[in-house]
Backbone bond lengths (Angstrom), bond angles and torsions (degrees), N, CA, C in turn:
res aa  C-N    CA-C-N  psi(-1)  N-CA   C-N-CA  omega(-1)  CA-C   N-CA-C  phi
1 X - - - 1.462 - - 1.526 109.28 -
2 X 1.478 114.93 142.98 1.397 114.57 -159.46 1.781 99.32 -87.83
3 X 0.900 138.45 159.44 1.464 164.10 104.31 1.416 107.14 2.53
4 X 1.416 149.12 132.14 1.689 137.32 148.91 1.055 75.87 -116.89
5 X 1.418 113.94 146.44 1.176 152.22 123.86 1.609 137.87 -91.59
6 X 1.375 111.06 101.66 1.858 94.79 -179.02 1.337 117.86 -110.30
7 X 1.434 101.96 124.26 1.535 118.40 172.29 1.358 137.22 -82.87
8 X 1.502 104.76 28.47 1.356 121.43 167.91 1.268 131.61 63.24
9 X 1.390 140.17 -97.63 1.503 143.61 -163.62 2.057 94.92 -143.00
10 X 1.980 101.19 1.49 1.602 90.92 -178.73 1.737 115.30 -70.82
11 X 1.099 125.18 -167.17 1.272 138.12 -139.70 1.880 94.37 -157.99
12 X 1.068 139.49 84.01 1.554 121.87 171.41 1.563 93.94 -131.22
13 X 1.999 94.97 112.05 1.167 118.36 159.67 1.859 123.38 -124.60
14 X 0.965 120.16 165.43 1.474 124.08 -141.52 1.651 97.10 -167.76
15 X 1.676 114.55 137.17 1.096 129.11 164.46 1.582 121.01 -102.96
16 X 1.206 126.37 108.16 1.406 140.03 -170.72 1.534 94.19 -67.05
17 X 1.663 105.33 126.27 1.615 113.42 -165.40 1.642 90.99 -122.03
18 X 1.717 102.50 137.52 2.206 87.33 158.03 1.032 130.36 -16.23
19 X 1.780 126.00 142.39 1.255 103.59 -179.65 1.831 101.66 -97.83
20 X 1.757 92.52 149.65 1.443 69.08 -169.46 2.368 80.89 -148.85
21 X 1.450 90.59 151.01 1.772 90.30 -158.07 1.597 101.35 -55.59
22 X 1.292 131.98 -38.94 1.792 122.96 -165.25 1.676 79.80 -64.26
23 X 1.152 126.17 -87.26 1.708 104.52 -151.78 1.175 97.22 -59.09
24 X 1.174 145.12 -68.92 1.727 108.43 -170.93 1.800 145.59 -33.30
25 X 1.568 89.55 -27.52 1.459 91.17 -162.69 1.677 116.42 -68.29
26 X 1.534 131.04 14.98 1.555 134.72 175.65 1.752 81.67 -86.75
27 X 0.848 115.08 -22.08 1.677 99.66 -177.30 1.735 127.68 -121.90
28 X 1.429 102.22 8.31 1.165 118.88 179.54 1.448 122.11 146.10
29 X 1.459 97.87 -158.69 1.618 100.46 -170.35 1.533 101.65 -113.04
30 X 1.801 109.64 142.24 1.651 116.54 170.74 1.788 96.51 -81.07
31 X 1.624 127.51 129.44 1.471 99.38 156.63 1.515 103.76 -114.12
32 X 1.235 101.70 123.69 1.842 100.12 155.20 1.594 107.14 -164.84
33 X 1.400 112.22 164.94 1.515 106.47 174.75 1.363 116.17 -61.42
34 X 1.583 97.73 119.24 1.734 116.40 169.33 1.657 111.74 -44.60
35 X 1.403 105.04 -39.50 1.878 104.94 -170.22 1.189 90.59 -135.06
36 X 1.575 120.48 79.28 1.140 97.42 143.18 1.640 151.61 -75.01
37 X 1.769 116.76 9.79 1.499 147.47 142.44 1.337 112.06 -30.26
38 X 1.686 109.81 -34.06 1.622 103.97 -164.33 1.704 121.21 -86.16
39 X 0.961 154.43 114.45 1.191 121.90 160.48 1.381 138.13 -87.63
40 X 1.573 126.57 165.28 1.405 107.92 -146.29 2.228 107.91 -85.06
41 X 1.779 80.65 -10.07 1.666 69.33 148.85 2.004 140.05 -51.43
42 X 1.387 86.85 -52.46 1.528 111.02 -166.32 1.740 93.73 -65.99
43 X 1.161 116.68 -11.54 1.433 100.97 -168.26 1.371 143.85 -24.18
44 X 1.741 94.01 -47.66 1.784 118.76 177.41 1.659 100.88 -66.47
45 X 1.119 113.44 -47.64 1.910 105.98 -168.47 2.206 102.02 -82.90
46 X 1.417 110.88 -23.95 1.646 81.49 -172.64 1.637 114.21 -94.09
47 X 1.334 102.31 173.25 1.629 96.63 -173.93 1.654 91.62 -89.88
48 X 0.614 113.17 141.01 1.859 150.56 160.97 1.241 148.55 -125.91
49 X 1.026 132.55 113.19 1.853 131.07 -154.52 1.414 91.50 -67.28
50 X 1.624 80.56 167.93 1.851 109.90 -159.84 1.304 115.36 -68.71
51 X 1.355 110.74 4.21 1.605 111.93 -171.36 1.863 106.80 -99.77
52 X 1.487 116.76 -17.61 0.911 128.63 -159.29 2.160 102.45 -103.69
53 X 1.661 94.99 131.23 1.402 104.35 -177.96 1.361 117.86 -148.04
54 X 1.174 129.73 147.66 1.615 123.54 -152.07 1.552 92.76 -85.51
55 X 1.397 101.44 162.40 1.804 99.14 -175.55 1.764 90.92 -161.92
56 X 1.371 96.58 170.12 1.627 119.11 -177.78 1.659 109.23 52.95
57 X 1.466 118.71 42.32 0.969 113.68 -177.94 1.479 124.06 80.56
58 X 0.940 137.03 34.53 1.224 140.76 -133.52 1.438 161.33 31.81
59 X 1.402 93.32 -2.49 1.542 120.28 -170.40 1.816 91.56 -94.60
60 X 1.276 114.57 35.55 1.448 96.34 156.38 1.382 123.14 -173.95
61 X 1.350 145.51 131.06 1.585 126.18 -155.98 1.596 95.17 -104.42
62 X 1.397 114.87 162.59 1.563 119.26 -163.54 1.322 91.27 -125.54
63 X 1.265 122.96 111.56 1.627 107.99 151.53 1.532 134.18 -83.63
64 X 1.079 152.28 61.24 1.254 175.16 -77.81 1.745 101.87 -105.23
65 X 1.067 128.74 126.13 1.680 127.23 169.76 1.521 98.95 52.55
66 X 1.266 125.56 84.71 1.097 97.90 164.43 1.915 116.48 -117.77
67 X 1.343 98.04 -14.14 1.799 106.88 148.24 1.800 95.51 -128.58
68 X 1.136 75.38 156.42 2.030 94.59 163.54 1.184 117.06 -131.75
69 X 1.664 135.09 127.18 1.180 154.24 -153.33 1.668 92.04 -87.24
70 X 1.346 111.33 155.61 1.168 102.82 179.63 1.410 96.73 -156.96
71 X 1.355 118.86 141.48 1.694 111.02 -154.70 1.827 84.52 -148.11
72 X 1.574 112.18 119.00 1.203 126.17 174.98 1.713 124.86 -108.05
73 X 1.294 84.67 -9.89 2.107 92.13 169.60 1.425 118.41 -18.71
74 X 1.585 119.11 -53.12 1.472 107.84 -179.78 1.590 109.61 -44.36
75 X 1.572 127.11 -34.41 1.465 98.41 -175.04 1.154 118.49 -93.57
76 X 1.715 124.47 7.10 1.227 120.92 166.74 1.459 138.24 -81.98
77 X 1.349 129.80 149.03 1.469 117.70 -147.31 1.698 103.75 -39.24
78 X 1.736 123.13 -61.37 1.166 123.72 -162.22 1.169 110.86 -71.77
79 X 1.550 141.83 10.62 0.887 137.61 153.29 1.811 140.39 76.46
80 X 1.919 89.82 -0.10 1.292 97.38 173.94 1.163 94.97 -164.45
81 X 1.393 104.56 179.18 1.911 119.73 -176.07 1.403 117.40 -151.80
82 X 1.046 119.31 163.51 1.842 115.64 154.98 1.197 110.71 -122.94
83 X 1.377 93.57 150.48 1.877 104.54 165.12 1.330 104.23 -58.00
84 X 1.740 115.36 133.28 1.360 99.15 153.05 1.667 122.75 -146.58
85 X 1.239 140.55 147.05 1.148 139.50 -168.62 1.713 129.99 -90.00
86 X 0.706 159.52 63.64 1.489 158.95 166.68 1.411 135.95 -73.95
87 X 1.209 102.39 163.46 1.730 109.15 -169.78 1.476 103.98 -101.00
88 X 1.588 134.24 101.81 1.538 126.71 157.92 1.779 106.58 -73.63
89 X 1.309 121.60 113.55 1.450 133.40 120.07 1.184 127.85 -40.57
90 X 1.593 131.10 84.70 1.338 117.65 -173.05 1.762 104.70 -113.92
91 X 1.052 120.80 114.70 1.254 116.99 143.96 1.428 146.86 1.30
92 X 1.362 116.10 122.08 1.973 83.40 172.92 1.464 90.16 -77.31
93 X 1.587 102.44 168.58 1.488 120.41 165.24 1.520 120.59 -83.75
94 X 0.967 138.64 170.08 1.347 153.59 132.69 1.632 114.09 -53.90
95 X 1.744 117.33 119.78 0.856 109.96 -166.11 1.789 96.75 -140.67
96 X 1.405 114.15 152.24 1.189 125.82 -158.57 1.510 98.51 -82.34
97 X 1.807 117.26 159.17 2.115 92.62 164.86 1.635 79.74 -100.89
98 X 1.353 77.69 179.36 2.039 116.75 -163.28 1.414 101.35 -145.74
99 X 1.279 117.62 178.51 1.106 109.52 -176.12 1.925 115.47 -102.97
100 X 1.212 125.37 115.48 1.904 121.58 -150.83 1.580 97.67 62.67
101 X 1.416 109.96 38.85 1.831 88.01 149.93 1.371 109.74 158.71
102 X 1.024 144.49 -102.17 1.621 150.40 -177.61 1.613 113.42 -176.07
103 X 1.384 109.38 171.53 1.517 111.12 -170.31 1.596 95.67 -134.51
104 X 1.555 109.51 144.23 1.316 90.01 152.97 1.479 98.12 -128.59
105 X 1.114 114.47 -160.51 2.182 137.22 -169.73 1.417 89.57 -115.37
106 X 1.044 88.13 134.81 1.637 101.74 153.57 1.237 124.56 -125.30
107 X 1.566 109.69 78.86 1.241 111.53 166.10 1.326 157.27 -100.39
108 X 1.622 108.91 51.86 1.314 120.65 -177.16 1.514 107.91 169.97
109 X 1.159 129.81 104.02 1.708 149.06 162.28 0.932 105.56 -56.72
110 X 1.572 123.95 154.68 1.263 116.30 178.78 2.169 95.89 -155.25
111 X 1.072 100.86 156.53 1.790 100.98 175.21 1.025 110.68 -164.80
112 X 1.442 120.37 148.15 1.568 138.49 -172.13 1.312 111.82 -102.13
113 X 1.179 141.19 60.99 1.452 136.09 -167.48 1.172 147.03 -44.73
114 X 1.604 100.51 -14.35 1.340 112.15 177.50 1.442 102.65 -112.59
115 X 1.247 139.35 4.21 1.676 127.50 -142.38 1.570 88.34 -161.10
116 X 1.634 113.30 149.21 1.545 125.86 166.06 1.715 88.73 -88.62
117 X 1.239 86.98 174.43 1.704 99.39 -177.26 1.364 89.89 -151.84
118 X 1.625 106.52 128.83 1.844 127.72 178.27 1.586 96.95 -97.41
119 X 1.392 134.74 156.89 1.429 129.70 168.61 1.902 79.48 -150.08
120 X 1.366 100.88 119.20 1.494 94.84 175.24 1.908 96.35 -116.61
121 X 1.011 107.88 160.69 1.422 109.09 172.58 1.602 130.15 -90.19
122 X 0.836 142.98 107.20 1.600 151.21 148.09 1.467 129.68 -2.65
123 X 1.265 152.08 -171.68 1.728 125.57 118.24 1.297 90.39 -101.49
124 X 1.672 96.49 153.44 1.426 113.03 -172.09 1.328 84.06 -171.31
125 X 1.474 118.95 167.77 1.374 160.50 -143.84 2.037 86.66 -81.67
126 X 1.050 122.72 -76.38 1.308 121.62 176.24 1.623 119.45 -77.10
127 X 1.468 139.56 138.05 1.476 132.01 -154.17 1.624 111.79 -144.38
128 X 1.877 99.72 12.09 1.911 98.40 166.18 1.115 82.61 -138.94
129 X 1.559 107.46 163.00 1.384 126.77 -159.40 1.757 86.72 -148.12
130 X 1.574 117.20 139.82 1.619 112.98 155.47 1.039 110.64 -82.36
131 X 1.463 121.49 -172.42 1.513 124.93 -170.50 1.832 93.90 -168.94
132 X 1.451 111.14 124.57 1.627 99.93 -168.25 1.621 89.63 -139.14
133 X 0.978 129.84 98.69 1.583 129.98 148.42 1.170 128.76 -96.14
134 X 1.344 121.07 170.18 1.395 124.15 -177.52 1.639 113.16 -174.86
135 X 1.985 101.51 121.82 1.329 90.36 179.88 1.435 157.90 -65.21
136 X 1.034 143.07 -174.76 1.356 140.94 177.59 1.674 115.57 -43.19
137 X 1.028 129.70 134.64 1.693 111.39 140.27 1.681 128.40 -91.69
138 X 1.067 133.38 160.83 1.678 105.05 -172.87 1.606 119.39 -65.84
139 X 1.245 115.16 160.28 0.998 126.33 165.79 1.636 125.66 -24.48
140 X 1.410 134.96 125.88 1.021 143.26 161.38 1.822 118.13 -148.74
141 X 1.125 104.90 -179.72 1.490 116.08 -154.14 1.814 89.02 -73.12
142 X 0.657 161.74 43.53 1.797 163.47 -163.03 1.255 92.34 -129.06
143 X 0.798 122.20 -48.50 1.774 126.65 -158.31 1.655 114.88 -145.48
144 X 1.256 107.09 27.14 1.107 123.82 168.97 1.661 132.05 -80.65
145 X 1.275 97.64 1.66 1.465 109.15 178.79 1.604 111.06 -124.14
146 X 1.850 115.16 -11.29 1.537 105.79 146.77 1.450 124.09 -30.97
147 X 1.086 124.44 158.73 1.399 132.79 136.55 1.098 130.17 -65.70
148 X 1.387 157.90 124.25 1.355 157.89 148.83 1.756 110.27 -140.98
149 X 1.491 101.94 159.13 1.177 120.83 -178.08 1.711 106.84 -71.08
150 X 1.136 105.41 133.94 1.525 118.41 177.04 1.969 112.07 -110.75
151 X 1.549 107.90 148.93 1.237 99.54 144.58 1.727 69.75 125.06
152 X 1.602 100.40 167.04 1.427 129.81 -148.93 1.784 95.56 -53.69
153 X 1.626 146.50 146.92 1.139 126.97 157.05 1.731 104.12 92.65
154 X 1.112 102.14 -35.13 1.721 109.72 -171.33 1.878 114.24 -78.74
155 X 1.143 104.94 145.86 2.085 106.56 -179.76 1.309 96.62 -59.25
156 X 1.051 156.31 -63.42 1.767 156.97 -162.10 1.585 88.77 45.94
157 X 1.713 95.04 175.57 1.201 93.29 -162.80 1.768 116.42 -89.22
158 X 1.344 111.96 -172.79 1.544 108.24 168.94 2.008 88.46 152.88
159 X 1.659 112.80 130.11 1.531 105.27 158.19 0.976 122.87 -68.82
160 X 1.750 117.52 171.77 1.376 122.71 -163.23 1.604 100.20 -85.22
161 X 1.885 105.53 153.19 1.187 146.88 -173.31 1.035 115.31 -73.48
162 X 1.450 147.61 64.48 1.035 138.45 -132.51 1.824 88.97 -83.09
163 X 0.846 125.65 -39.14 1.732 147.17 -175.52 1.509 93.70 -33.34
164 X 1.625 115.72 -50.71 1.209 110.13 -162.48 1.633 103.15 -123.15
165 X 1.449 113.85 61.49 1.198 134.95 -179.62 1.810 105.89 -74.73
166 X 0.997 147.04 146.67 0.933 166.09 141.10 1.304 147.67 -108.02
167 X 1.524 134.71 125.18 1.298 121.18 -178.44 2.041 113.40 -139.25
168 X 1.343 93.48 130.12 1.543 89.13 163.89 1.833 125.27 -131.66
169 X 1.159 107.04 164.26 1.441 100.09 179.37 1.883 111.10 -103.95
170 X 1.520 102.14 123.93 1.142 101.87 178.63 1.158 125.72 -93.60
171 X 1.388 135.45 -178.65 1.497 119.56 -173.91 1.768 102.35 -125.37
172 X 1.021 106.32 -160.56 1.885 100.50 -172.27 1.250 109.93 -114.12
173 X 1.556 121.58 35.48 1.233 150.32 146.37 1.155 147.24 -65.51
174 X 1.946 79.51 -44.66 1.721 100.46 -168.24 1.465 88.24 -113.85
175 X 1.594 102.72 161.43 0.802 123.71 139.90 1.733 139.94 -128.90
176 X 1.468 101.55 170.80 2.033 77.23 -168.76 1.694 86.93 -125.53
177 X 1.554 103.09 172.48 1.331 137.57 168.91 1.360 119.23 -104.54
178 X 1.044 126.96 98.71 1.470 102.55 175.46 1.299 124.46 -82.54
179 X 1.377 152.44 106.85 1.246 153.45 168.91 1.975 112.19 -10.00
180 X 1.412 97.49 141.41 1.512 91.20 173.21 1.571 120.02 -50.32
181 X 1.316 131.06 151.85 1.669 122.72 167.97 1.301 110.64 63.95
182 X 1.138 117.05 17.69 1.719 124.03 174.87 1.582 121.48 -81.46
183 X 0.956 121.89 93.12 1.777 111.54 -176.85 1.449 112.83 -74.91
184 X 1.327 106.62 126.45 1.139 118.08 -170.89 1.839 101.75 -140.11
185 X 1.525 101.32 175.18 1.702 102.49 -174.87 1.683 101.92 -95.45
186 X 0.966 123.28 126.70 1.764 128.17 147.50 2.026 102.57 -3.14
187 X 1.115 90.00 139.66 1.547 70.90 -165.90 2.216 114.04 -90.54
188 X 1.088 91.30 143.55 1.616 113.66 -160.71 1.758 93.56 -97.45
189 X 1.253 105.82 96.66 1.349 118.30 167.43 1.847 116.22 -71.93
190 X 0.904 136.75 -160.38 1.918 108.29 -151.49 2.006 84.33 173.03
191 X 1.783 116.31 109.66 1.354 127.87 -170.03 1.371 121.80 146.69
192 X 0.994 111.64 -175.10 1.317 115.83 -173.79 1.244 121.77 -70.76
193 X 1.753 127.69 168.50 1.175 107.86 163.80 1.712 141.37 -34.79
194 X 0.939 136.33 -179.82 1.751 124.81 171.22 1.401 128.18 33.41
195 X 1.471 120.96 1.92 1.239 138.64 -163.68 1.742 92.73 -92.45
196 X 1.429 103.48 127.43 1.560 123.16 170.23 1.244 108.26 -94.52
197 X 1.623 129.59 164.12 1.329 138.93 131.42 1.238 130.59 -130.60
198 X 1.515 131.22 93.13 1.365 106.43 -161.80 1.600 124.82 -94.18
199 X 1.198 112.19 172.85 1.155 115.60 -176.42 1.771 126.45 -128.67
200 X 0.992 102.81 141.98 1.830 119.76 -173.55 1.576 100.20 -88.25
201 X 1.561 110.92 101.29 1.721 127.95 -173.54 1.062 113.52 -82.53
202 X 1.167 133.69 142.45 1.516 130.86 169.92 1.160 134.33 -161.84
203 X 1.708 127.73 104.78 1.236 135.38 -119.43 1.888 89.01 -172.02
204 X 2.008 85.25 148.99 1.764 92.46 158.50 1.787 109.42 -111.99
205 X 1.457 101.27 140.82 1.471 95.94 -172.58 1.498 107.92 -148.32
206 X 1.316 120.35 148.88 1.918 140.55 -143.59 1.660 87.34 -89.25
207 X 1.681 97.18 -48.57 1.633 83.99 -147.76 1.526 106.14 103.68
208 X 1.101 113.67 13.00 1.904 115.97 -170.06 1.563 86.25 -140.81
209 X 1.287 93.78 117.92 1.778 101.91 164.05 1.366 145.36 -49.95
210 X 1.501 97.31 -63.23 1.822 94.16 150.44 1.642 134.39 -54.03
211 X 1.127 91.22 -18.91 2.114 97.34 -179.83 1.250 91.43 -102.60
212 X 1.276 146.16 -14.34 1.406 125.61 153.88 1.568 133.88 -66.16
213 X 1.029 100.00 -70.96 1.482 110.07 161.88 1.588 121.24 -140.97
214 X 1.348 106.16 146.23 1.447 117.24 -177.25 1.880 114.44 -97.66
215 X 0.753 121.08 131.48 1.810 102.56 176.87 1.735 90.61 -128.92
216 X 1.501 103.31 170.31 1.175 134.61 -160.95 2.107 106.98 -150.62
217 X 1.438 105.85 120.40 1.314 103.54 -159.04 1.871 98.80 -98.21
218 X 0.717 126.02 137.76 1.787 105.73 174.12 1.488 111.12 -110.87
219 X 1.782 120.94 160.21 1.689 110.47 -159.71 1.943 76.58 -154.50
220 X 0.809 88.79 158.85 1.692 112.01 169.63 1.751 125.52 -143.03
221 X 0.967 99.00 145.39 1.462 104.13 -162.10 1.611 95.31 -70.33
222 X 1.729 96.65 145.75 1.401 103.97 174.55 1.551 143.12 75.12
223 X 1.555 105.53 -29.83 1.563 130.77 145.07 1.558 146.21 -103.86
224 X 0.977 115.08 146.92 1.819 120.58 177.79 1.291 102.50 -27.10
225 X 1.010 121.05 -71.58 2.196 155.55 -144.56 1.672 96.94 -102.50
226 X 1.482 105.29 121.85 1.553 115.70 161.29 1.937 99.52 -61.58
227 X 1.180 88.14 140.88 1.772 90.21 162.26 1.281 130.54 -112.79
228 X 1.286 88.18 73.48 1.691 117.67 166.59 1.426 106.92 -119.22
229 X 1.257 115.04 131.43 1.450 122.58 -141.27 1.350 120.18 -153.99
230 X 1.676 144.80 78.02 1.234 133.93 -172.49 1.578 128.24 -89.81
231 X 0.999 119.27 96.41 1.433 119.26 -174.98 1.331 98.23 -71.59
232 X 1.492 83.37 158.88 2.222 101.91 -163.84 1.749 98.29 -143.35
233 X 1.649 100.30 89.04 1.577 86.69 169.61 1.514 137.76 -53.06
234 X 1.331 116.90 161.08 1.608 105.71 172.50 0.930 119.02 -47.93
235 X 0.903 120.71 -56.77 1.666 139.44 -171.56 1.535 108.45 -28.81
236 X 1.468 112.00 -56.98 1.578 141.74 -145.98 1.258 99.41 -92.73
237 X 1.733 113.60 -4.13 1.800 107.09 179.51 1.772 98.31 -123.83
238 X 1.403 106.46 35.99 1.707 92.84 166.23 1.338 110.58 -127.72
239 X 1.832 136.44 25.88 1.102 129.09 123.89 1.649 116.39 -20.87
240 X 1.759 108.15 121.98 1.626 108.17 173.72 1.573 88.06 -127.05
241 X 1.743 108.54 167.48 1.176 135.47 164.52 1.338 115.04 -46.48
């Protein structure tokens, strides 16, 4: 069962920027090839970061750690999880115009508290995806009866920050990680009408609802639509496959 939260007479708007790993990384990991310029011939002559090492004989470059899964179930009540893999079909959304671009709502956060969550992209009919997180605020009695992992390093609890809302547009390249306890939006696929993109999921999960995911609904005084609001320039939606 979701969380409402109402934010009254506030105003939280936000410009969805490239996604690119330094601003992402308070909320996770970017994965895609750093060079994709290189080929895994050239390996020995180009410069390449330290994570990267030739493999399968040479016909292939390795980029080494570039997210790490992180699975916290032992501190949740049931006490265990499995890895598991799935296919999201997401939709494009319905998106508002703005002025140089479109808007969407953000109405409803969502976080996995014990588990990172991978969403890699597919080819499919639509090929940018948004991506909207936002961190914690501290702990208070609202969400004090979730479950989450506690203790030094760990997400513990607290609702999302609307203050430090964020949004970027990804392309069908990348893919992201989201960090354990990360609130983030349901994911907002980005195209034309009827246009799909799917995605390759990857997550540990109980089978228990609250230790899976938590969501958070948002309401504003006086209107239909919370006004939380990410505008997405043109510009920022012509990443292709």
């Amino acid at each position: 069962m979701a969380l409402t939260v109402n934010i009254g007479s506030r105003r939280v708007q936000v410009t969805a920027q490239p996604l690119a790993p330094d601003a992402f990384a308070p909320f996770g990991a970017v994965i895609a090839n750093p060079r994709p310029d290189v080929h895994p011939s050239a390996f020995a002559a180009a410069s390449l970061p330290s994570n990267a090492v030739s493999a399968n004989q040479g016909s292939a470059i390795q980029y080494r750690a570039v997210s790490r899964a992180r699975n916290l179930y032992g501190q949740a009540p049931s006490g265990s999880a499995d890895p598991v893999t799935s296919v999201f079909v997401c939709a494009a959304r319905e998106l508002s115009p703005a002025d140089g671009g479109d808007r969407f709502t953000v109405r409803v956060l969502e976080r996995h508290p014990f588990t990172t969550q991978t969403f890699a992209p597919l080819a499919s009919s639509a090929s940018t995806y948004l991506v909207v997180v936002a961190p914690s605020l501290a702990p208070s009695a609202a969400d004090a009866h979730l479950p989450v992992p506690r203790g030094l390093g760990l997400p513990g609890s607290g609702l999302p920050d609307l203050r430090g809302l964020r949004a970027f547009v990804a392309t069908g390249v990348q893919a992201v990680t989201y960090g354990a306890g990360t609130w983030h939006a349901p994911m907002v696929v980005l195209g034309e009408a009827g246009a799909t993109l799917d995605f390759v999921v990857s997550q540990w999960a109980s089978g228990v609802g609250e230790e899976d995911c938590q969501l958070v609904e948002f309401e504003s005084e006086g209107v239909a639509e919370p006004r939380v609001e990410v505008r997405i320039p043109k510009v920022a939606r012509l990443g292709r496959l």
